[in-house]
N, C-alpha and C positions, 0 to 999 in steps of 0.2 A: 770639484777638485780644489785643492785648498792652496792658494797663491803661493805659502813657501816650499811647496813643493815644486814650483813650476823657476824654469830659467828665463830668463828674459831672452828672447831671441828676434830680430831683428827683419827683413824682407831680403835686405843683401843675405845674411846667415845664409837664412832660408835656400835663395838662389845657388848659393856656393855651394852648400851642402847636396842637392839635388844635382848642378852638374858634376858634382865630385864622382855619385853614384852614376854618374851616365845619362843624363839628362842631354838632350840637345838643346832644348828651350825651354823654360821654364816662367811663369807666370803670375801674380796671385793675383784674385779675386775675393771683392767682398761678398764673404755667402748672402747677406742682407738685399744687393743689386740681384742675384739671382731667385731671392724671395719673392722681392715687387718686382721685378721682370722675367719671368720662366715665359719658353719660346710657346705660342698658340695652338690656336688647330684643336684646342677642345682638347688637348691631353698637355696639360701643362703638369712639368714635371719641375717641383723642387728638393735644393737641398734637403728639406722641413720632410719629407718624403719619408726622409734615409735615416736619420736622426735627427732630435730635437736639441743635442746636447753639443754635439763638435763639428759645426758645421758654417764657423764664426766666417772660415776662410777657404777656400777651395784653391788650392794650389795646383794648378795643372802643368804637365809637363809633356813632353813632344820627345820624340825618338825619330830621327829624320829615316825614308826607305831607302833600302842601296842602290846605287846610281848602276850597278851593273845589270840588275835584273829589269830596271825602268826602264830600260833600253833596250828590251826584247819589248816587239813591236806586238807577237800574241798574246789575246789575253787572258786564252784559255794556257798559259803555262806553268805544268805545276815547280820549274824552279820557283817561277815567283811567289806560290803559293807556301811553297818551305819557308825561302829566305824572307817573305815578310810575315809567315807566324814564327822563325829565330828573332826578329825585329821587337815580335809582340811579347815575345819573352822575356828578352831586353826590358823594356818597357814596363813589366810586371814587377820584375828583379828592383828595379829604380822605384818602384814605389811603395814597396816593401820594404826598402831600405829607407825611404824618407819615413814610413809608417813607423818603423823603431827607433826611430834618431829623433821622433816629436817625441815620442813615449820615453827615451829617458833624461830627456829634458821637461817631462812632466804634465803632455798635455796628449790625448788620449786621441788616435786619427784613424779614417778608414779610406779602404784605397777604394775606387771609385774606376773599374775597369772598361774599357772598350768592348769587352766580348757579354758580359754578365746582365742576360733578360731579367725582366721580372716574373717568375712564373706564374704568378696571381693574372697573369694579365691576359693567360692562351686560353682561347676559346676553343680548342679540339680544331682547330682550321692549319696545319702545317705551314699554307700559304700566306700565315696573315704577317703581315710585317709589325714587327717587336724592337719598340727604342730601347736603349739602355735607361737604365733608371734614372739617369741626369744627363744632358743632352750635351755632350762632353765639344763639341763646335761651338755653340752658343756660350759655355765656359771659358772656353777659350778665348773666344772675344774680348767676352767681358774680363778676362785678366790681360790684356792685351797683347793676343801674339798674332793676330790677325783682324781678315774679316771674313763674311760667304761669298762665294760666289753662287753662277747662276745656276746651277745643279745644288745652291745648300751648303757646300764641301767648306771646312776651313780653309784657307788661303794665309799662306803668313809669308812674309816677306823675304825670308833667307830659302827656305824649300818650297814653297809653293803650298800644294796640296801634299807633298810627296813625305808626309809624317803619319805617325801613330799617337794615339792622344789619350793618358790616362789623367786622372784626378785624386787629391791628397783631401780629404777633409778633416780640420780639424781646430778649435778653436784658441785663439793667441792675437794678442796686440801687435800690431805692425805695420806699416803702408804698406798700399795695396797699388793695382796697376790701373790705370785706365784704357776705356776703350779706344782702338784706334778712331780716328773720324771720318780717313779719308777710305774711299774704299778700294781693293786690289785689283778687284774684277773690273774688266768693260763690256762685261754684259751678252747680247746678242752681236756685239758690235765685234766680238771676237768669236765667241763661240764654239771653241775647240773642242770644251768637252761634247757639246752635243753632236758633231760631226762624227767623231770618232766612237761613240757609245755603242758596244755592240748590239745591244736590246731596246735603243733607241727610247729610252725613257726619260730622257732628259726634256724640260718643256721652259715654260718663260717666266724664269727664275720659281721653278717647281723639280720634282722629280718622281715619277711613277716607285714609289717605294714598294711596294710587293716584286715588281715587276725587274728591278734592280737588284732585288735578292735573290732571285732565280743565277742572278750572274756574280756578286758577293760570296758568296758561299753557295759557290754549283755542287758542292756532297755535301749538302747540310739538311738538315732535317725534313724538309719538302722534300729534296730528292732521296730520301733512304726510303721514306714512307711510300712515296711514290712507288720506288725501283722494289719494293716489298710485296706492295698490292700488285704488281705487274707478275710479279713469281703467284704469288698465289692465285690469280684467274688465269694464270697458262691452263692450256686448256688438256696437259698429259705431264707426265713426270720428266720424259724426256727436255722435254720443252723448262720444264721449271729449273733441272740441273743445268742444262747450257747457260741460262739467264744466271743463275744463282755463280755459277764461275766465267763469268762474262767481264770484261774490260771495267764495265758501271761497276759491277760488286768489287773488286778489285781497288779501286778508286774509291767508295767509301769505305773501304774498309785502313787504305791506307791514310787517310782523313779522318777517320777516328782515331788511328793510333796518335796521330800529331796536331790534328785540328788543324793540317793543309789544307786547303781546299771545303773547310767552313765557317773557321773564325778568318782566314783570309782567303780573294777570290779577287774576280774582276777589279784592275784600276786604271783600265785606261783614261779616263776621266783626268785622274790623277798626273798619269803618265805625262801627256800632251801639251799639258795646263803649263804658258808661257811664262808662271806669275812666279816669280823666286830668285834667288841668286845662283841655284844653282843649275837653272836651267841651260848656262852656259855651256855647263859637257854634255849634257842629253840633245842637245835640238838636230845636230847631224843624225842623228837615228829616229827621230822622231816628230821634223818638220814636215814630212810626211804623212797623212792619214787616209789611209786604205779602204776607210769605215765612210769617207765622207761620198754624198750621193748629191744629185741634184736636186733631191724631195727635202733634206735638211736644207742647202741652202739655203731653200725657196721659203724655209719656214724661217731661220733667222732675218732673212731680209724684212719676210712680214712683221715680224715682233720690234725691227728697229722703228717699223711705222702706229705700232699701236699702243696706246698710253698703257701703264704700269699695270701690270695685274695686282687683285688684292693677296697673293701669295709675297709680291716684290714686297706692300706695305705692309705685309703680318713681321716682315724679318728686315723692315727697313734700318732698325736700330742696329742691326748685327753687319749687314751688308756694307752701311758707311755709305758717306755722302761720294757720288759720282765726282769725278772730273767735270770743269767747264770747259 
């Protein structure tokens, strides 16, 4: 791209222009930090992935959840599952609009979604759990709107967990944000999300990721495949119509029209999480946790006794340094 075509624009610009479009929080990152840092585990995923050309700067932006649906205590509910895929719509809208406000300003960007697998990557296993193609928490950090806590989850200081989180890439001169240092979370020491998990897959500073999708997106592609194979070995016709117009098909079917209940699904994790400012309206509805048992307890207490796991130190750069 040939520089007199390009506008000079600025990090504030930047910022302004994003919440203008609706942004709640907004970010940037240098793509260069997520080149030499992408998160581990043997799938390290960068920028350099997606393109090699507009990927100077990773502008991530936050769309907070509404505080009325976080406050329904089930977490099988599909209001929530509407009003947080109109959230993720939101979300899209804002960064399709930063997309064309760098491009006529002259610098060419790609929006970097929350929901968008990579299909090269399905092995024919419905079950298998599938990141986004840039690990949009761990960008997050590293533009500084948070840190993880113990479940993984971004954590940012004004909503907690209680956002939606896309990314802008595209490349341009500007300051960029740094990572927080201190960190959100207290760890085992608090522990809300694991109490309340209804699949219980939250572990010490890990998360059973397959097994979290099963609640993520409860009509998402496991369970259609599933609820398909289950019509086809009924074992008579009768048996396949009842199933076929049953409550389950009903439910995906209205989850494919809107992507309820498969781009969005379980958040109690989310919900609970006392880290934010705005935890102040939610907590009367949800200092209570229905989910918690004495078998979690017994496990946070053990994890306050046993030194770090190496999961803690694969994402210790992202989590942020504990309180003394």
């Amino acid at each position: 791209m040939v520089s007199e075509f390009q506008t000079p624009i600025s990090a504030d610009a930047v910022k302004a222009k994003a919440r203008e479009f609706g942004a709640d929080l907004v970010g940037i990152a240098d793509g260069m930090e997520l080149e030499a840092n992408p998160p581990g585990g043997g799938d390290e995923r960068r920028p350099s992935d997606i393109t090699d050309y507009d990927a100077g700067k990773v502008i991530v932006i936050a769309k907070k959840l509404t505080a009325g649906t976080t406050r329904i205590q089930r977490w099988d509910e599909r209001h929530k599952y509407y009003n947080d895929e109109l959230t993720l719509t939101a979300l899209e809208e804002t960064s399709l609009d930063m997309v064309y406000w760098l491009e006529e300003n002259g610098y060419p960007a790609i929006v970097i979604p929350p929901t968008h697998l990579d299909p090269w990557r399905y092995q024919n296993d419905p079950g298998e759990h599938l990141d986004t193609l840039l690990s949009l928490s761990h960008a997050a950090v590293e533009a500084g709107l948070g840190t993880l806590g113990l479940n993984l989850q971004l954590l940012t200081p004004e909503y907690g967990p209680r956002v939606m989180v896309s990314a802008v890439l595209a490349s341009f001169d500007c300051e960029t944000d740094g990572r927080q240092t201190d960190a959100l979370c207290k760890g085992p020491e608090c522990g809300r999300c694991l109490k309340s998990c209804p699949g219980d897959v939250i572990g010490h500073w890990e998360r059973d990721w397959p097994g979290c999708d099963r609640y993520r997106s409860p009509h998402g592609f496991a369970q259609l495949t599933e609820h398909l194979g289950n019509i086809f070995d009924a074992p008579n016709l009768d048996e396949r119509l009842q199933m076929l117009r049953s409550e389950e098909s009903f439910n995906l079917w209205q989850s494919i029209l809107r992507g309820a209940g498969v781009v969005t699904g379980c958040r109690r994790c989310q919900d609970v999480c006392p880290v934010g400012d705005d935890y102040a309206m939610l907590a009367d509805a949800l200092e209570e946790i229905p989910e918690a048992t004495p078998e979690k307890e017994a496990r946070l207490a053990e994890m306050l006794g046993e030194p770090k796991p190496e999961s803690y130190t694969a994402h210790a750069r992202w989590i942020g340094k504990e309180p003394s």
